[in-house]
N, C-alpha and C positions, 0 to 999 in steps of 0.2 A: 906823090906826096901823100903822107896820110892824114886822110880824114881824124880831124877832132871833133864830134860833135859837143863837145862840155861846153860849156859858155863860156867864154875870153873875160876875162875882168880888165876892165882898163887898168892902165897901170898907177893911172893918180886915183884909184878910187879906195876909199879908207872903210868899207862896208864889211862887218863878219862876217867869214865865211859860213854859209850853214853846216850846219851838223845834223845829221840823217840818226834816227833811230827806227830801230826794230819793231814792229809791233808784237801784242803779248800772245801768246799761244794760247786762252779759253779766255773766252769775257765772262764779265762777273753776271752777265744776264744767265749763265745758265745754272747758276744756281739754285735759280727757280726750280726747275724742271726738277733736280734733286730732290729738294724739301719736298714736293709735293711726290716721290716717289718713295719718300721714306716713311712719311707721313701718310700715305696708305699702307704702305705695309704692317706699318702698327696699326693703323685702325683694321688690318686683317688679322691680324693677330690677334689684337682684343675681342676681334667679333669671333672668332674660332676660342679665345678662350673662355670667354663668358657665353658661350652660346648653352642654351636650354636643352634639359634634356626631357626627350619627348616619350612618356607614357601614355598607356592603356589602362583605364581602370573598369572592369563589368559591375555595372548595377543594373538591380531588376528593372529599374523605371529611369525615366527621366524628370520626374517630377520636380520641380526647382530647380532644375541646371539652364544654365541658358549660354549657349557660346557665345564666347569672345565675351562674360560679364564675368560669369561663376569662375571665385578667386578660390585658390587652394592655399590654405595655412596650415602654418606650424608655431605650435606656441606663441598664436596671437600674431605672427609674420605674418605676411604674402609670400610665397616662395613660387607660387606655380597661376594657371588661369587655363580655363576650357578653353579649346581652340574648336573640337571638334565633337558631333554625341552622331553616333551612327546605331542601326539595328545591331542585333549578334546574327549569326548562322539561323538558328533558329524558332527567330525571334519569340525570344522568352526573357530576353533583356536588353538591354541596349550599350554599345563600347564606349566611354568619355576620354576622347583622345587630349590630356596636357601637355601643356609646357613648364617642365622643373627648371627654377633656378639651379645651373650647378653645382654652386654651393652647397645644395641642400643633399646633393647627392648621397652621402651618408647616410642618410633615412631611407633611402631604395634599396631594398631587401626583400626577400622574398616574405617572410612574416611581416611585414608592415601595413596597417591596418586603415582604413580608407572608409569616413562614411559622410555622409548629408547633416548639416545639422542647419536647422531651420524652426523657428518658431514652433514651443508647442505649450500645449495646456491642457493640463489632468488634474483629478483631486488630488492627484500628490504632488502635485508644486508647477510651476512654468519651464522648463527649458529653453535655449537657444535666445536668450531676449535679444541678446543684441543681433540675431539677425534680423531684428525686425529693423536697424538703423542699414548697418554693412548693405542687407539681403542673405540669400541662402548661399553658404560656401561649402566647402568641403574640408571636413579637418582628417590630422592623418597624427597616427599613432607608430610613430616606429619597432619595427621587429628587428628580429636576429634574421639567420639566414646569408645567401650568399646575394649578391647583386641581381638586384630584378628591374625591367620596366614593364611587367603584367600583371595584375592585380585586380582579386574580387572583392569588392566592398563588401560591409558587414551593415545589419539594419539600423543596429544601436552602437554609442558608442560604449568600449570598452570601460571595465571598472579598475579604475589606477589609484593609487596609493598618492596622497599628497606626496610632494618632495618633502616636507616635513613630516616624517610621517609619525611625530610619535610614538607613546604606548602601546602597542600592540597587544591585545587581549583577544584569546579563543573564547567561543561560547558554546555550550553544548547543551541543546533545547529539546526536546522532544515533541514541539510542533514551531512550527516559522510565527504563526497568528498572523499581524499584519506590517512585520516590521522586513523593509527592505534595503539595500543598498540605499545611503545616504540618509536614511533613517538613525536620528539625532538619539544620542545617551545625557541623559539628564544627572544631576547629582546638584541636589537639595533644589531644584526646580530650574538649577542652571545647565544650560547643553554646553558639556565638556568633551564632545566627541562623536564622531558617526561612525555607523556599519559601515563598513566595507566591501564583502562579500559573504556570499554563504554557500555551501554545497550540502550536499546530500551524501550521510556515510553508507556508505552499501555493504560493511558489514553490521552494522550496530542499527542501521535503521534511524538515526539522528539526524538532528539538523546541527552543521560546524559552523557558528559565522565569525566571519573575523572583524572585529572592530576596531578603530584608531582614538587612545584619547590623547586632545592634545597636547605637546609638552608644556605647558605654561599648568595644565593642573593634571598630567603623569604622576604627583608624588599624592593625591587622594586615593588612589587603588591600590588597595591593601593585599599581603596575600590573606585574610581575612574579611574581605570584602565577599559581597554578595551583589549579582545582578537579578534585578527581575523586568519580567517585561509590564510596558505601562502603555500601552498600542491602543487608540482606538477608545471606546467608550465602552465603559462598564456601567450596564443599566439589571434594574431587577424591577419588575412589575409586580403590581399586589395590590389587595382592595383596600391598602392605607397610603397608596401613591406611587411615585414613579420614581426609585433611586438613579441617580445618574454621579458617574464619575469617571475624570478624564485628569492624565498631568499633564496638557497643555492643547489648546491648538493644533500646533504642529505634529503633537501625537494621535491626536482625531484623525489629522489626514495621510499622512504617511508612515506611523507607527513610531515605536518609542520605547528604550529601554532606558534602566534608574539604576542606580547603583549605592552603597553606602558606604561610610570609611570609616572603619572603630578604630578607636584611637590605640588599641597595645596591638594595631598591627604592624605590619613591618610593609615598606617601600617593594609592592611587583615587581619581577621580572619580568624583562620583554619577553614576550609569547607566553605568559600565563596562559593556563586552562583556570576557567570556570564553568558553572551548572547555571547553566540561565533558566531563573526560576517560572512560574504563570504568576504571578502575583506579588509585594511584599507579606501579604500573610502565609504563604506559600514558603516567603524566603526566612521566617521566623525571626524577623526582626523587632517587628512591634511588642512595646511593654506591656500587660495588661493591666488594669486599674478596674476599681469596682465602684457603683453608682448605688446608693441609696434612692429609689425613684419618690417622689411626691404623687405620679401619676403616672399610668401605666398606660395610659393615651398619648401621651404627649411624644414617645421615643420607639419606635421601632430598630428594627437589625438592619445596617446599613444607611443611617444615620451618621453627620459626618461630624466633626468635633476640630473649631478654628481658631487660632489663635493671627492676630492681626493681617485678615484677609487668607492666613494660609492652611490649608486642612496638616494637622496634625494626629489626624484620628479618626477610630469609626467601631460602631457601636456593630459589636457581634456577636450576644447574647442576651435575651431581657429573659426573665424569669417570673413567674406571680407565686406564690404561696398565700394559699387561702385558711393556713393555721401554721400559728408561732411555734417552732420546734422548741423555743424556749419556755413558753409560757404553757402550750399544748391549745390556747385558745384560739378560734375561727379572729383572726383579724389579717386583715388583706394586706400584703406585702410585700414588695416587688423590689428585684434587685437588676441592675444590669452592668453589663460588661463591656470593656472599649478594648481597641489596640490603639496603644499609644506610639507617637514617631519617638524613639530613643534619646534625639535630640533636647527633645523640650522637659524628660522626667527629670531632669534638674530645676524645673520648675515650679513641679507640681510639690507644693508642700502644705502644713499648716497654713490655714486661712487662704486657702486656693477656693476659690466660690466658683463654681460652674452654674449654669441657667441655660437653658431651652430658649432659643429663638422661634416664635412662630409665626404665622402670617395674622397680621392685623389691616383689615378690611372695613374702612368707615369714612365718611365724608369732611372728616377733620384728619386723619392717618392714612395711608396707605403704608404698608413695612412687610418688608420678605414674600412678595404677591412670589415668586422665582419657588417656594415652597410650595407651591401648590402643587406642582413640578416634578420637584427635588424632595419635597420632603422636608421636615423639621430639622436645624439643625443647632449643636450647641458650641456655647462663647465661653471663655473661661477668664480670669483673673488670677496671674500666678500671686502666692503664700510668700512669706517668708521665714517661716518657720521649722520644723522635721521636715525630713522628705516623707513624702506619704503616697498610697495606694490605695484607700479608699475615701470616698468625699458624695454628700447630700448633691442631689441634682433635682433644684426646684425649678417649677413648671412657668416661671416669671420670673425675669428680672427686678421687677418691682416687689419678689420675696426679700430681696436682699437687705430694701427699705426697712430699718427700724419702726416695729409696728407692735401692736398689739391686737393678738386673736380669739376673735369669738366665736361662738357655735351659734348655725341657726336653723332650725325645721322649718322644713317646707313639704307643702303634701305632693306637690309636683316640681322638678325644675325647668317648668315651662321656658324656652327662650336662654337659659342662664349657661354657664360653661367656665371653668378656669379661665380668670385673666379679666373676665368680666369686673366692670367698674364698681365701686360703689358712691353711689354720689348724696350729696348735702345741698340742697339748693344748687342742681344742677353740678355742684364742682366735684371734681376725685377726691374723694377723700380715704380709699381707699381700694381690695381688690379681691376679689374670688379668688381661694389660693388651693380650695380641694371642692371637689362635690363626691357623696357619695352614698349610696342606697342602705339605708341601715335595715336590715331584715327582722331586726325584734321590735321595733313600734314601725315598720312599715312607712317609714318619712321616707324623704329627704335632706339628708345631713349637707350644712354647709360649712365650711370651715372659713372665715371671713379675714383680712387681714385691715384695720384702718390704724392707717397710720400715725408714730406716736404723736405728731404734731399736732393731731385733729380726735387723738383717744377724750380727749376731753367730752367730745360732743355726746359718748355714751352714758346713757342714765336707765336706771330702772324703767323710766317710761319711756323710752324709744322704743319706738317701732320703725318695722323695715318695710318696703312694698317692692313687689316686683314691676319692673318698669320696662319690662322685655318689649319690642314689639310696638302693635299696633292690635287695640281691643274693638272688632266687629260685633256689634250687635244687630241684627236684621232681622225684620218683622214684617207682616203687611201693614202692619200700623207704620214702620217707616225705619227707619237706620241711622243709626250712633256711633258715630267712629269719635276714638279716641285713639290721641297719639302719643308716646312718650317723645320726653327731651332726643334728638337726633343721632346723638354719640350710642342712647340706647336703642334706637328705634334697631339701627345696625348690629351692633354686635352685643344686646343686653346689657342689662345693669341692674343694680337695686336702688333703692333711694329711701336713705336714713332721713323720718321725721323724728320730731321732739314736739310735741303739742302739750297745751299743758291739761286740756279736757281727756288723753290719755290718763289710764290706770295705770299706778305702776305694778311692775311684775314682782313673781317673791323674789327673795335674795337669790334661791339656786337653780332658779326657772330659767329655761333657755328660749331665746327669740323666738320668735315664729314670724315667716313668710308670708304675707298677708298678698292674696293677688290684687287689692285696690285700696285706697285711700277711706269708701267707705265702709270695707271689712274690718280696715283698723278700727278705725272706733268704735267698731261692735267690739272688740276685744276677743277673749276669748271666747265669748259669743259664737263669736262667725263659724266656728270650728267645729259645732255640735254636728253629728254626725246625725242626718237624715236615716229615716227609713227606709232598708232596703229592700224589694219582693222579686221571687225568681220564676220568672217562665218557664216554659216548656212549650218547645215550637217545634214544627219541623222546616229543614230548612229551604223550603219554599217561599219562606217571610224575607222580607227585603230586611234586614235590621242596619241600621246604623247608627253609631256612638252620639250622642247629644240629640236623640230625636225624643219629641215630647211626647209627653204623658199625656190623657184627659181623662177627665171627670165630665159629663156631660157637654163639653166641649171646653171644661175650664181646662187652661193646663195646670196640671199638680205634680208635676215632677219631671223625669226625662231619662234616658236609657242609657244605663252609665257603663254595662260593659257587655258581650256575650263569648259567650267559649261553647266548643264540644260537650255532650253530655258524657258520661261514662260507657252508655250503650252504643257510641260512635255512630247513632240513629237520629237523636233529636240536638238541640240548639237549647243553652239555659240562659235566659236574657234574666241579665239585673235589671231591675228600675231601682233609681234613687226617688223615692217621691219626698217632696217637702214637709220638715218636720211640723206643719202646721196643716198639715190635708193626712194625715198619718192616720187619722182616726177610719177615712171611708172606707179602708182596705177590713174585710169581714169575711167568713166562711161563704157568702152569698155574691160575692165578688166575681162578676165574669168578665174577661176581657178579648178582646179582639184587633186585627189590625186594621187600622183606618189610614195606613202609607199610597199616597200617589191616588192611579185611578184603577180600578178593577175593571178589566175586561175580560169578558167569558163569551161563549158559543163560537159560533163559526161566520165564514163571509156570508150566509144565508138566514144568520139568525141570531146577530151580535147584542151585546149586552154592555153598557157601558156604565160604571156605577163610581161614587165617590163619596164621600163624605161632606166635604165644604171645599173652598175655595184653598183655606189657610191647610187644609192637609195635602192637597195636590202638593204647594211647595213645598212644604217642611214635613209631609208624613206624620207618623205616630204611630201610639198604641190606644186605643180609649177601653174604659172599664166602665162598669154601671154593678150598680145591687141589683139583682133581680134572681125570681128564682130559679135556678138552674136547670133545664131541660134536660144535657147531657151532663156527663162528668166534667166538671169544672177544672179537677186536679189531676195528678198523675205523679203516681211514687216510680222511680226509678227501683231494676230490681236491684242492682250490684248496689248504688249507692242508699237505697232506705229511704232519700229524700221526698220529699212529697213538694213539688212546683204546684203552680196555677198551669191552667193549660191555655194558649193563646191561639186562639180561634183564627182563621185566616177572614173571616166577616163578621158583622151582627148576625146574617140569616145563618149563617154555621153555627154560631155559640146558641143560636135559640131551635134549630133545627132538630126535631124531634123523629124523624119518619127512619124507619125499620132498618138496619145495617145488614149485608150481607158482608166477606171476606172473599175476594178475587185474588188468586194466585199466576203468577204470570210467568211465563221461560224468560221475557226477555221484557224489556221496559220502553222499547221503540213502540212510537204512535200512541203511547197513554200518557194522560195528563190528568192532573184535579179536573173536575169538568168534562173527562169526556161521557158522552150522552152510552145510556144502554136502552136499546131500542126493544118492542117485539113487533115482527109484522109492521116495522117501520114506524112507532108510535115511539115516543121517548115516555120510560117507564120509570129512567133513575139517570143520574151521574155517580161515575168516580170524586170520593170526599178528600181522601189521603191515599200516600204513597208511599210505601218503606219497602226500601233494598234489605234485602236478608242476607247480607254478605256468606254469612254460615254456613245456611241451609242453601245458597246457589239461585235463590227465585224473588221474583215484587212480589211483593205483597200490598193488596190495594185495597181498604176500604169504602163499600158502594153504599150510596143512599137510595133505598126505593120508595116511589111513590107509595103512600101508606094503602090505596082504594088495589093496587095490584101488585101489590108485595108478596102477599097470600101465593099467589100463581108459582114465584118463581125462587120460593128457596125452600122449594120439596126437591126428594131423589126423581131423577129420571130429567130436572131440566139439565140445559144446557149453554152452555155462554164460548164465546168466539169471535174472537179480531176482523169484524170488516175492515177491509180498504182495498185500496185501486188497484187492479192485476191486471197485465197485458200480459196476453200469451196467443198463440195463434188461433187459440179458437175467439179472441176477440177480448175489448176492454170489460173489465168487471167491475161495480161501483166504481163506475167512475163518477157519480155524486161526491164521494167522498174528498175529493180531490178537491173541492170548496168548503165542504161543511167539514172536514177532517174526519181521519177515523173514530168509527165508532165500536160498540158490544152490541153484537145481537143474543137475543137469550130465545130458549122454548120454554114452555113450559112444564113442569113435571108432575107425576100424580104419586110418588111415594113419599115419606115423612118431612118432617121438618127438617132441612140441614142449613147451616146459613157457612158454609164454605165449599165454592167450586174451584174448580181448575179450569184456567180457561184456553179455550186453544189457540192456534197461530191462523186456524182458515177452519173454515163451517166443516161441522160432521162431516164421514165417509157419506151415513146416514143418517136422514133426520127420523126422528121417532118415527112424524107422523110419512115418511115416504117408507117406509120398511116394507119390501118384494119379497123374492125367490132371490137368494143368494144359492149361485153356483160356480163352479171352480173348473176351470181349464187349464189343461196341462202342455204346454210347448217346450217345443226345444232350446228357443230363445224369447226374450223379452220381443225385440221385434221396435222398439221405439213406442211401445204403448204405457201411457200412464194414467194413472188414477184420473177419473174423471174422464178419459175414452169412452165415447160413445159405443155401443151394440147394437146392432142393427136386424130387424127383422123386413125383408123384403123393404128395404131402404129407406124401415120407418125405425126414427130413434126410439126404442123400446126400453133401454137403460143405457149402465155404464159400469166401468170398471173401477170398484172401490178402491183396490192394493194388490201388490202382487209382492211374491218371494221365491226363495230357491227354495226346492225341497230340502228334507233331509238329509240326501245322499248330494244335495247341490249337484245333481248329473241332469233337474229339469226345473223349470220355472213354472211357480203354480201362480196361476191370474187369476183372481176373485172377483166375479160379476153379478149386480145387484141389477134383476129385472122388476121392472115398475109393477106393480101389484096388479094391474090390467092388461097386463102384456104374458105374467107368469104362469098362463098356462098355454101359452106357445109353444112351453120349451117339454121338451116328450124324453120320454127315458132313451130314446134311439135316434134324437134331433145330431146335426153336426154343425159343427164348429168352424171357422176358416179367420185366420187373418184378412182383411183389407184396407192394410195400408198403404196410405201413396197411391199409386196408379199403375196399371200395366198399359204396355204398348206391342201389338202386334205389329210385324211388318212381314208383307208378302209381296207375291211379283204381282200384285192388284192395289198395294196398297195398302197403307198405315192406318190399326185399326187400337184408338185410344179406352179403356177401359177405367171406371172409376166408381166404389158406389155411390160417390157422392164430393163435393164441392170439398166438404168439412172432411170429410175421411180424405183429399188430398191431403189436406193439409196437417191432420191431427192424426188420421190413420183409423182405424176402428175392427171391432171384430163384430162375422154377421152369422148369423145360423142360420139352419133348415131344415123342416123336418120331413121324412119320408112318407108316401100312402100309409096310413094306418092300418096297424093290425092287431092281431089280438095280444099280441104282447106291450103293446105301447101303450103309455099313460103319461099323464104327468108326474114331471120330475119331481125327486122329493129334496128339500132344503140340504145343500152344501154336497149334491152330486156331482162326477166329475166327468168332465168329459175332454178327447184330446182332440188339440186346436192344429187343423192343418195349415201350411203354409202358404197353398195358393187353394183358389178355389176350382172344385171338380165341374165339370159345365153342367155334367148330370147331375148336380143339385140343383141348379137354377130353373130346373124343369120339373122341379118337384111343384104338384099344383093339389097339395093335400090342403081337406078342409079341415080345419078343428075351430069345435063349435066351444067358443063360452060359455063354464059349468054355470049352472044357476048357483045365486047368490042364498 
């Protein structure tokens, strides 16, 4: 029977049968597995196609890179970032290994340019600012070339062309000056454009730069245009101030070119050439215009000429003429010359007023202090009228004021100047408009302007005073300050009274300059000119301007001017004495100077002398009548004139005792006052002093005492310069070295003369030491000089006066002066030896020092000898010769000959 295993269903049972299905061949779970296999693959995908590409860049340093920070850009992107900075080979730089976006691939080429840019600062402007936000990157300039990832960075970055690049203009300069890439072009003060580059032409020797102007002002460069350069500061120094000129700023610091546009030119071409000028006056563009000056102080050459704030100008010729080619007369006349900007001679026409701005310095103003500087400069007021080219340039703006002008003499313009005020009860009322020296009445001309508002105030009786300043009167008796109103005390002024105890003047009299209030009202009084008397000094005198006069100690007048004489030897001092002491001055008239305090002699023997209290400070000249001892006057020979002669004391101008004439080589160590001594006794001083330019020598005037005058101005004396002498044979007057040098003199016993010559050092021989002069003949000088001692048996006997070359100069003749008690030592057959210095033996016993003496170490000396007598032997006769050996023979020194002293 076969097995059924199915399940039997009853047969009453009404239950559906089941129905069996299949299951599905993949479950939806594996889906998963999918997406996420698909879903890497793309994200491999993406990572392989966006992945970076990894360069090499060599820079000399690392300085500001820092890995994994240091970004790399492009035009302002990120495209790359440091990963890595290693050494080079050998190590001389270092490798920066990046990561390029590959995007940026395109710019990886072999010329593609790689550098650092990072904060900097120089006088020609900031760089890199914004790494100071970002940090330090690396920017990159793309090249041409084939595909690279190795590259050597550059220091700087490259000079590019804005993407706009506008006008392109060449410039062709003959030197750079200071204008560089990115160095601004100006045109009418506005910067329309920068340099670009520049090179060096290597056949022409030029500089080419190429500059860019904007397109927005392209259509101002003319082909009739001109460039010049405006770089830096244009200064000129001079002893009327310090010109300075610059067009802007930014042309101070990193240079600067200008350019112009005349209107019949025609619209540039890209890549024009032009001649880039040094200057606009170089580029001949300035008009020029001509100036009637007012004052020929007030405007120098390069002087700048502005119209509201902007320089349109500049003064590049002033002229003076000192005679009218029209008139042929001497009147002073000055013209000057501007270059005008081309811009503004649409300007200049009838009623165009030009004026002088200059500095005003006072406690109520300060204005234009920047002049002191710079320089004066002038403002202008365009006309409306013709055009025109020449136009008055007055030295004030307050010329311009409606005024009326007066003349006024003054004998000085103490304090006063162009511009200066004129005042009324302290107010302006008007203004200094000219000063100027008039040479035929010897004033001072003023040329006044008060204005018409206040012309009223002028009448025959007005007077004017100067009110410059601050007037010091100082005395022992005490001191007087007076002060003007303060606007004058500063910068001068005048001040118009009206009184009515004033005279009036005549109808066609001109003002006159009163220096005070109470000179006015003396009138023309005040003006009487004093008596004037001229000295005759030399200039050993202290002289100074306003020092007083006296009269027995009144003062009567005061020292009003002194100059060179004609003979280029003495001093002519004016005194002005007061026309009420005018009478003292007499042929019997002696004066002297009574300035400070008089000191004479030496530190052994001082002298200290003055007058009074009141001439220490203030000095002077005093005079007295008395009658005249010496010559009081003195005519000049070229001029004819006849002065007063001004004594250097009383005791001079009354000093009677005997003159001799001192003539001297040279003027070291004498003064007035030095002592002439004899035998140490003072016999006289030096009086005066005169340089004989001429004849080559001083000339000295000496006063001797009257009881010993007698002695010393016969033939045969003799006079000569003591002072201190060190030399190896030891110090000489060294007295002198406190009591200063002196003249020693001898006595003489032939005629009268009263003019010596005096020497530099005492006689070869004094009269009264005169010997046996005799004459040695060597081969060489040997180091002996005048004053060498001679030596007999090692006693000083004389000396050696001078020596010379012969005739044939093949021998040196020495001249020896033996002492009168010693001169019959010397024998017609005596011999001669040098001993100077010392000799030294040395043997196998021992070193054997010879010397004749201490002093002949050191100075050297020659000694004699004379042989046994015989019948041919005598004493030598005057100026015999005999020849001088080199060393000495021993067998001299054994000479033991007696010679006996002749009787007397």
């Amino acid at each position: 029977m076969k097995e059924n295993n199915e399940p039997q269903m009853p047969n009453n049972c009404n239950a559906p049968k089941p129905v069996l299905h299949k299951p599905n061949v993949m479950s939806p779970i594996w889906l998963l597995p999918i997406v996420a296999v698909l879903l890497g693959i793309y994200l491999m995908y993406q990572s392989i196609a966006q992945a970076g590409i990894e360069i090499r860049v060599h820079f000399d340093n690392a300085n500001g890179i820092v890995e994994g920070k240091t970004l790399i850009k492009y035009q302002g992107l990120n495209i790359g970032k440091v990963n890595k900075i290693a050494l080079d080979d050998d190590l001389k730089g270092v490798y920066v290994t990046a990561e390029i976006d590959s995007k940026a691939e395109p710019v990886l080429r072999r010329n593609t340019q790689f550098w650092l840019v990072a904060p900097k600062a120089s006088i020609a402007g900031i760089s890199g600012l914004d790494a100071l936000v970002t940090g330090n990157y690396i920017n990159l300039l793309p090249g041409d070339g084939e595909y690279s990832i190795e590259f050597d960075a550059v220091q700087t970055a490259p000079n590019t062309l804005p993407d706009d690049q506008g006008l392109i203009v060449r410039l062709t300069a003959d030197k750079l000056a200071s204008v560089r890439p990115g160095s601004e072009i100006f045109y009418k003060k506005i910067p329309v454009g920068q340099v670009h580059n520049f090179t060096l032409d290597k056949d022409t020797d030029k500089i080419l730069i190429e500059a860019v102007i904007k397109e927005q002002y392209s259509y101002l460069v003319k082909d009739t245009s001109r460039f010049w350069n405006a770089s830096g500061i244009h200064a000129e120094f001079g002893f009327n101030g310090v010109t300075i000129q610059t067009e802007s700023l930014t042309a101070i610091i990193s240079g600067a070119l200008a350019f112009d546009s005349p209107v019949d030119g025609k619209p540039a071409e890209n890549n024009r050439a032009y001649h880039l000028y040094n200057n606009v006056r170089d580029a001949e563009r300035a008009v020029e215009i001509e100036f009637n000056l007012a004052n020929t102080n007030d405007i120098k050459i390069g002087n700048n000429i502005y119209l509201n704030g902007q320089q349109v100008g500049e003064i590049t010729q002033v002229i003076t003429q000192l005679i009218d080619v029209e008139t042929q007369q001497t009147t002073p006349t000055a013209t000057a010359f501007a270059d005008i900007d081309p811009e503004v001679v649409e300007l200049l026409r009838t009623g165009t007023r030009f004026w002088v701005e200059k500095t005003t310095l006072s406690f109520s103003e300060s204005k234009n202090i920047a002049n002191l500087v710079t320089g004066n400069f002038i403002l202008f007021t365009p006309g409306k009228g013709e055009l025109q080219t020449t136009f008055d340039l007055v030295s004030n703006v307050d010329d311009l004021i409606p005024h009326k002008q007066i003349s006024i003499s003054a004998n000085d313009a103490n304090g006063l100047a162009v511009g200066n005020k004129i005042y009324y009860k302290n107010y302006p009322v008007g203004h200094i408009s000219h000063v100027m020296f008039n040479t035929k009445t010897n004033l001072i001309d003023l040329n006044v302007n008060i204005y018409q508002d206040y012309a009223h105030l002028l009448r025959r009786s007005t007077r004017f005073i100067n009110i410059s300043g601050v007037t010091v009167n100082a005395s022992i008796s005490g001191l007087n300050i007076k002060s003007s109103p303060i606007a004058a005390l500063v910068s001068g002024g005048i001040e118009l009274v009206n009184d009515p105890v004033f005279k009036s003047k005549r109808r066609n009299q001109q003002y006159q300059l009163y220096p005070s209030l109470a000179l006015a009202k003396l009138g023309s009084n005040a003006f009487k000119a004093n008596k004037t008397i001229t000295l005759l000094s030399k200039p050993s005198h202290v002289i100074t301007n306003g020092a007083p006069v006296y009269y027995r100690k009144l003062k009567v007048g005061s020292i009003a001017d002194f100059r060179l004489a004609t003979d280029n030897e003495h001093i002519v001092i004016s005194l002005d004495i007061l026309s009420q002491y005018a009478h003292l001055i007499n042929n019997n008239s002696v004066f002297w100077d009574v300035s400070g305090i008089n000191i004479s002699g030496s530190l052994s023997n001082l002298k200290v002398q003055t007058e009074s209290l009141l001439t220490i400070i203030a000095g002077g000249i005093n005079f007295d009548n008395i009658k005249p001892v010496n010559d009081n006057k003195i005519s000049l020979a070229k001029s004819h004139a006849t002065h007063y002669k001004l004594f250097r004391s009383f005791a001079a101008a009354t000093d009677d005792r005997p003159t001799v004439i001192l003539t001297f080589t040279s003027g070291t160590d004498i003064n007035v006052g030095t002592e002439i001594k004899y035998k140490g006794i003072s016999v006289g001083e030096i009086s005066a002093i005169t340089l004989k330019v001429e004849q080559g020598f001083i000339e000295a005037t000496a006063k001797l005492d009257t009881d010993y005058a007698k002695y010393f101005i016969r033939q045969g004396s003799q006079y000569w310069l003591e002072r201190i002498e060190v030399s190896l044979n030891g110090i000489k007057n060294a007295n002198t070295l406190l009591s200063g040098a002196y003249i020693n003199v001898t006595k003489g016993n032939g005629n009268t003369v009263k003019r010596f010559k005096v020497l530099n050092s005492a006689p070869e021989i004094a009269s009264e030491d005169v010997g046996l002069s005799v004459t040695v003949i060597s081969e060489r000088l040997m180091g002996l000089t005048a004053g060498t001692p001679v030596y007999f048996r090692q006693i000083e006997v004389g000396s050696i006066t001078h020596s010379e070359l012969s005739a044939q100069s093949d021998k040196v003749l020495i001249t020896l002066n033996i002492e009168p008690k010693y001169q019959h030592l010397v024998r017609n057959d005596s011999q001669f030896w040098a001993v100077s210095g010392f000799n030294v033996d040395i043997g196998l016993t021992g070193a054997t020092l010879k010397a004749e003496s201490l002093k002949a170490i050191l100075s050297g000396g020659i000694a004699f000898a004379t042989p046994k007598t015989n019948k041919n032997s005598q004493i030598a006769a005057p100026f015999s010769k005999f020849y001088l050996a080199q060393e000495v023979n021993p067998d001299w020194l054994k000479w033991n000959t007696k010679i006996e002293k002749p009787a007397m």
